[in-house]
Biopython code that builds the backbone (N, CA, C, O; Angstrom):
import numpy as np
from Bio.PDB.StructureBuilder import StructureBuilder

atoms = [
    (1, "UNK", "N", (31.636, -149.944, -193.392)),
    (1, "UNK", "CA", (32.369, -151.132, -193.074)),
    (1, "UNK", "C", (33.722, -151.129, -193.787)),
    (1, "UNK", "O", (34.612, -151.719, -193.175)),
    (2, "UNK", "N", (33.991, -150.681, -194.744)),
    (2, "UNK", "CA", (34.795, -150.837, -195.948)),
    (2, "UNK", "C", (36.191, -150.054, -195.060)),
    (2, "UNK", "O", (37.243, -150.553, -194.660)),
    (3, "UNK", "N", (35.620, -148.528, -194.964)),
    (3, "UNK", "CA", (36.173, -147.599, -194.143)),
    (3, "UNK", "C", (37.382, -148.444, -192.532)),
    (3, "UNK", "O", (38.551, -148.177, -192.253)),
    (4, "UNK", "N", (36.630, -149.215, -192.001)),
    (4, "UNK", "CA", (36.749, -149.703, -190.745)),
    (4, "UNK", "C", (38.049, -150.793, -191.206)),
    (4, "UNK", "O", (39.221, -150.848, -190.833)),
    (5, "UNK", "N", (37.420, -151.446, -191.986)),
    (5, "UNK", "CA", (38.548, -152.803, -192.717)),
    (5, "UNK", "C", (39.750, -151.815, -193.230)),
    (5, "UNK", "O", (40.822, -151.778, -192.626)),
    (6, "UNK", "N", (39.537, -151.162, -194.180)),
    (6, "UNK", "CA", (40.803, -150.476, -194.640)),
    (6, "UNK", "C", (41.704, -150.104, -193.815)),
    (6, "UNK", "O", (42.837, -150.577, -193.905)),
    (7, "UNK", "N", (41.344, -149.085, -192.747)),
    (7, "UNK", "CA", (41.780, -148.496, -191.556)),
    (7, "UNK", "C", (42.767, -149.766, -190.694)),
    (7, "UNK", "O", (43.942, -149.822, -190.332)),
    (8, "UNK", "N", (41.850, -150.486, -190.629)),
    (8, "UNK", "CA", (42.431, -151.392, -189.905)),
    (8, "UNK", "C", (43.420, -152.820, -190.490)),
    (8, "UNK", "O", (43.802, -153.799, -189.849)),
    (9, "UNK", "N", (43.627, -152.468, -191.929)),
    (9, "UNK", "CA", (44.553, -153.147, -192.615)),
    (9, "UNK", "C", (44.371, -154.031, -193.302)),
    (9, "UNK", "O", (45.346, -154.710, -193.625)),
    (10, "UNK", "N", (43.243, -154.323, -193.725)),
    (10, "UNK", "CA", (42.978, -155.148, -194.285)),
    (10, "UNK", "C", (41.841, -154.418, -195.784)),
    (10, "UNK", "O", (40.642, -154.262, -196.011)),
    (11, "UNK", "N", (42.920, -154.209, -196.344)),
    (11, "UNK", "CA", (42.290, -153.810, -197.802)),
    (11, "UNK", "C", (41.496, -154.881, -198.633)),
    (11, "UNK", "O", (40.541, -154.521, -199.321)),
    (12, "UNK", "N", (41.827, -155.997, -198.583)),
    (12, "UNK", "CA", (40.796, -157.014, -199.361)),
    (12, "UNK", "C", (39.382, -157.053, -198.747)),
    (12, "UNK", "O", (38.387, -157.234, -199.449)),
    (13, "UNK", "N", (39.339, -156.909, -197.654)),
    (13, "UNK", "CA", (38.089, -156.713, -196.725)),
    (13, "UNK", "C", (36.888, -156.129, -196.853)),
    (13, "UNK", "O", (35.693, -156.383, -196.703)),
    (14, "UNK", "N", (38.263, -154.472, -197.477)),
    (14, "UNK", "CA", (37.421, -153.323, -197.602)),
    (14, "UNK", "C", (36.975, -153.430, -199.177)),
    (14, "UNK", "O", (35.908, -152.977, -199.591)),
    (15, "UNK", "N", (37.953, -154.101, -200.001)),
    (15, "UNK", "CA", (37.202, -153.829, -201.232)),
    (15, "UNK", "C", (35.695, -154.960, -201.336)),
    (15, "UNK", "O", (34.685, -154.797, -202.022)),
    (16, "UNK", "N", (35.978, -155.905, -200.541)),
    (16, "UNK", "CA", (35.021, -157.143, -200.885)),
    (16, "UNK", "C", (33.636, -155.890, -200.192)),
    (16, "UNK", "O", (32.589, -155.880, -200.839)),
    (17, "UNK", "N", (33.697, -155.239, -199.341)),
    (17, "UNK", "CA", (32.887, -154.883, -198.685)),
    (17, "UNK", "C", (31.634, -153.261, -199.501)),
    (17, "UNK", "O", (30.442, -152.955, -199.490)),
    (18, "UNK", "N", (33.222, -152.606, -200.193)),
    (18, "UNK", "CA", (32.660, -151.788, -201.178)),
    (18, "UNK", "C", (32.303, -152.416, -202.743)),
    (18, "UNK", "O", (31.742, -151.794, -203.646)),
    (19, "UNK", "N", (32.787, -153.802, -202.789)),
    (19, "UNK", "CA", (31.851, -154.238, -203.972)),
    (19, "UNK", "C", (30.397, -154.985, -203.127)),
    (19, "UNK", "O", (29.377, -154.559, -203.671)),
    (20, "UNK", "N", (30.147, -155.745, -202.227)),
    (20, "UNK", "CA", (28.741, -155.629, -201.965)),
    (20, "UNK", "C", (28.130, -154.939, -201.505)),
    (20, "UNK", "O", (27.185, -155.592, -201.062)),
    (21, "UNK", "N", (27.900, -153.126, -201.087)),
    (21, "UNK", "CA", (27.983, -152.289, -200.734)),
    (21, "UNK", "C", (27.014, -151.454, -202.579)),
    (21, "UNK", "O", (25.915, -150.907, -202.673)),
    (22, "UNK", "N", (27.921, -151.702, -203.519)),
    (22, "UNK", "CA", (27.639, -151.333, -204.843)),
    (22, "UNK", "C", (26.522, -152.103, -205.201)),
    (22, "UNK", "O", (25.498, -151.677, -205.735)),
    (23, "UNK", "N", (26.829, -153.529, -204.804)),
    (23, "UNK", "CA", (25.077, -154.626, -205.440)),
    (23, "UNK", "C", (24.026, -154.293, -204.772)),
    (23, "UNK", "O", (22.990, -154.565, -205.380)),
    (24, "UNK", "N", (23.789, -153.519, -203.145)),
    (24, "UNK", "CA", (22.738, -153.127, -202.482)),
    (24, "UNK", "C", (22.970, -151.637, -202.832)),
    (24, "UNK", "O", (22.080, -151.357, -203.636)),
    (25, "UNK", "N", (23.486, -150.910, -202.686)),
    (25, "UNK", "CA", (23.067, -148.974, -203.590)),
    (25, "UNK", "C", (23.994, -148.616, -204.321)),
    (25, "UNK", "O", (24.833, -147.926, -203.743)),
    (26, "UNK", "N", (24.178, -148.820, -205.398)),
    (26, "UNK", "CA", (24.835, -148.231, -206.668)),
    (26, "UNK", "C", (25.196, -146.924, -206.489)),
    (26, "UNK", "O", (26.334, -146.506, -206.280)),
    (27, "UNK", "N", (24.120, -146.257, -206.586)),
    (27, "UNK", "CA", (24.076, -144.577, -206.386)),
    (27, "UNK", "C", (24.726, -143.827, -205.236)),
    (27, "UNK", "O", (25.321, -142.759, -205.378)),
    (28, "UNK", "N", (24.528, -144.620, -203.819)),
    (28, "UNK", "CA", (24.667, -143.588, -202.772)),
    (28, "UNK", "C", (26.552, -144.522, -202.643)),
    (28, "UNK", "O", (27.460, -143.910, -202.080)),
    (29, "UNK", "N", (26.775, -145.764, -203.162)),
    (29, "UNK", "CA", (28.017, -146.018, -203.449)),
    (29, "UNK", "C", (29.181, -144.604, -204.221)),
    (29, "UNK", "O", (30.168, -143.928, -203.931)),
    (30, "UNK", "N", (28.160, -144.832, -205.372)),
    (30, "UNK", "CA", (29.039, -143.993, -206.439)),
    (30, "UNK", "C", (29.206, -142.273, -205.956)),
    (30, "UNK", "O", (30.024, -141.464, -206.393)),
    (31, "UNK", "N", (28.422, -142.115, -205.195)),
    (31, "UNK", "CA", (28.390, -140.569, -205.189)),
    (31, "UNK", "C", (29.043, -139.795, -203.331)),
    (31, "UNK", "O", (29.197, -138.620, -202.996)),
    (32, "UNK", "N", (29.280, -141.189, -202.485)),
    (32, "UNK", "CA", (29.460, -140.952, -201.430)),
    (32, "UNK", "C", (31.065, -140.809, -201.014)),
    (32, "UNK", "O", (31.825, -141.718, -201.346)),
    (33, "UNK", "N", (31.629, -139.534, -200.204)),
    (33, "UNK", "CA", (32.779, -139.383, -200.544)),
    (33, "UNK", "C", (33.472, -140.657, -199.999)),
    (33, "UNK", "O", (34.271, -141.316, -200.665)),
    (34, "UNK", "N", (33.148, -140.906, -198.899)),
    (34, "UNK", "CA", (34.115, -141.822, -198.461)),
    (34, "UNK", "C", (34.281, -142.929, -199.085)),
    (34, "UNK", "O", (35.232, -143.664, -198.819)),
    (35, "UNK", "N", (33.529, -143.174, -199.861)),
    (35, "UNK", "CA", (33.897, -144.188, -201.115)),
    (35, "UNK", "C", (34.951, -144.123, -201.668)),
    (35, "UNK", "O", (35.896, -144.911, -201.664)),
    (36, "UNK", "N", (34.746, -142.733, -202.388)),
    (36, "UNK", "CA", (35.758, -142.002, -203.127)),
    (36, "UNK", "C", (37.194, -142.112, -202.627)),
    (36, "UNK", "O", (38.126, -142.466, -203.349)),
    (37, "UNK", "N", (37.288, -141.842, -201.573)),
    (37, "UNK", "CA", (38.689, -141.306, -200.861)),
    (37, "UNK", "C", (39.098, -143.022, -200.808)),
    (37, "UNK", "O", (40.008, -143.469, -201.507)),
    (38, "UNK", "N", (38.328, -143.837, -199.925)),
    (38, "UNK", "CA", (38.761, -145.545, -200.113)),
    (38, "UNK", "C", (39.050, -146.094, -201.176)),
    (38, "UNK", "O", (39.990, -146.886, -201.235)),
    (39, "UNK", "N", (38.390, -145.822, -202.103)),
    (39, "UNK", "CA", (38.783, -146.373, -203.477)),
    (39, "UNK", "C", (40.095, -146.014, -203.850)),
    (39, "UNK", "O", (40.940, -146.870, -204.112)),
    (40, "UNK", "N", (40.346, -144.652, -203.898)),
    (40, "UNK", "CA", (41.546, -143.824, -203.851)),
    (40, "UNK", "C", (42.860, -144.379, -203.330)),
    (40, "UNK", "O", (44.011, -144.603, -203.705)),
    (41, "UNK", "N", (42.038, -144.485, -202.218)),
    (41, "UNK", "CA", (43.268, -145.347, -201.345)),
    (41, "UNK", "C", (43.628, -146.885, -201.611)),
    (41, "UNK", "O", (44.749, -147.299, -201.316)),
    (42, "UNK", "N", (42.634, -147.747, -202.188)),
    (42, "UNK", "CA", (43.038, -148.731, -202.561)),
    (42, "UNK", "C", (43.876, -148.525, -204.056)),
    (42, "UNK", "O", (45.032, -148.901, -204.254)),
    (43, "UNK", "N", (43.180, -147.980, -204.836)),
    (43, "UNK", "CA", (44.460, -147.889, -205.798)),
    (43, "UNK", "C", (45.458, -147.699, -205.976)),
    (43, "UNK", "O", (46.035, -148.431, -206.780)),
    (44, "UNK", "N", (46.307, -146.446, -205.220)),
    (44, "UNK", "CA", (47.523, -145.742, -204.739)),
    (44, "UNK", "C", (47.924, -147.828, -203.691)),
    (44, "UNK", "O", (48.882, -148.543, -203.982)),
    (45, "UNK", "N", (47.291, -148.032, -203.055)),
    (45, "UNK", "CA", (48.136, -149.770, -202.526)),
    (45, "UNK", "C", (48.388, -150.302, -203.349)),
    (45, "UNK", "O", (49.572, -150.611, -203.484)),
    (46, "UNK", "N", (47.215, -150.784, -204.556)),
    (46, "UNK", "CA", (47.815, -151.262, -205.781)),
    (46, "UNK", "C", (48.371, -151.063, -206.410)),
    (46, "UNK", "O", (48.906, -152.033, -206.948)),
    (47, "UNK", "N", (48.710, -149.830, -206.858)),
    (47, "UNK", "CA", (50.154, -149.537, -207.875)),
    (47, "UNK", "C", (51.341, -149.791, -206.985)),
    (47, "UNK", "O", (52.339, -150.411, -207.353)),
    (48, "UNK", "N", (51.116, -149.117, -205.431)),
    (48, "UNK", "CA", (52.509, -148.785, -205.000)),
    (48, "UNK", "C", (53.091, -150.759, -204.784)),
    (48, "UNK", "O", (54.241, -151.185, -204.674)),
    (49, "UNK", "N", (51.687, -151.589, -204.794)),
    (49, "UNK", "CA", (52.006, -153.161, -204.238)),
    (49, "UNK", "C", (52.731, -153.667, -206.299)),
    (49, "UNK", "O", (53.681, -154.429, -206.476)),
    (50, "UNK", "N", (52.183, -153.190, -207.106)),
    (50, "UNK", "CA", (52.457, -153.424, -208.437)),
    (50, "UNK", "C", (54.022, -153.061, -208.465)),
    (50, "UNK", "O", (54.867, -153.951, -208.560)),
    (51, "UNK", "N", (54.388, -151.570, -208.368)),
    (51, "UNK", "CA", (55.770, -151.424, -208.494)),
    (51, "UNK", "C", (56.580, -151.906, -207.599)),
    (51, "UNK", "O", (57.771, -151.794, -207.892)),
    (52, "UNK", "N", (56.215, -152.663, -206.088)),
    (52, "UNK", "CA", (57.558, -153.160, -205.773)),
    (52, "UNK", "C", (57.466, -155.062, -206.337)),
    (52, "UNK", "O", (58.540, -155.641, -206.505)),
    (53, "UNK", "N", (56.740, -155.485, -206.465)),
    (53, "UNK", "CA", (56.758, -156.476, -207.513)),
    (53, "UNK", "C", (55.586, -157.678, -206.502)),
    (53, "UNK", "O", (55.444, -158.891, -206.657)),
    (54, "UNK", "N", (55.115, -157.027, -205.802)),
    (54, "UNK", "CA", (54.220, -158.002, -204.486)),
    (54, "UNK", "C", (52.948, -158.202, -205.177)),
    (54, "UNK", "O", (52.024, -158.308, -204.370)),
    (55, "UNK", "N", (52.589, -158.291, -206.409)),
    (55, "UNK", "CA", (51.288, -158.338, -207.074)),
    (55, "UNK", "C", (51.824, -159.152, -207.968)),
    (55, "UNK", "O", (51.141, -159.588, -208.895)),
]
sb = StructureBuilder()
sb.init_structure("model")
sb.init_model(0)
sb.init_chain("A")
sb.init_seg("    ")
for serial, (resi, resn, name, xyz) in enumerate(atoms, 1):
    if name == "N":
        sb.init_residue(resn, " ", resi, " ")
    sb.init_atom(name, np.array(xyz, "f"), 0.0, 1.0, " ", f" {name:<3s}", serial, name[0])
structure = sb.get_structure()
């Protein structure tokens, strides 16, 4: 789901979705790539939203 929201622009979506995602499987959260790569990708929004001053 997280994947789908991100994609489709809406990053708050995707994170609300990969934090309840973490309260039902911790494990297959933490270890699954596409987690990885989303998370990734939300951070690289947040710095790049931090340095132009939109945060």
């Amino acid at each position: 789901m997280a994947r789908a929201q991100l994609w489709s622009g809406n990053p708050a979506e995707a994170f609300k979705s990969l934090k309840e995602a973490r309260r039902h499987a911790p494990q297959h959260v933490r270890e699954h790539p596409w987690a990885r790569e989303d998370v990734g990708t939300l951070r690289r929004l947040t710095s790049y939203a931090k340095w132009i001053g939109a945060v």
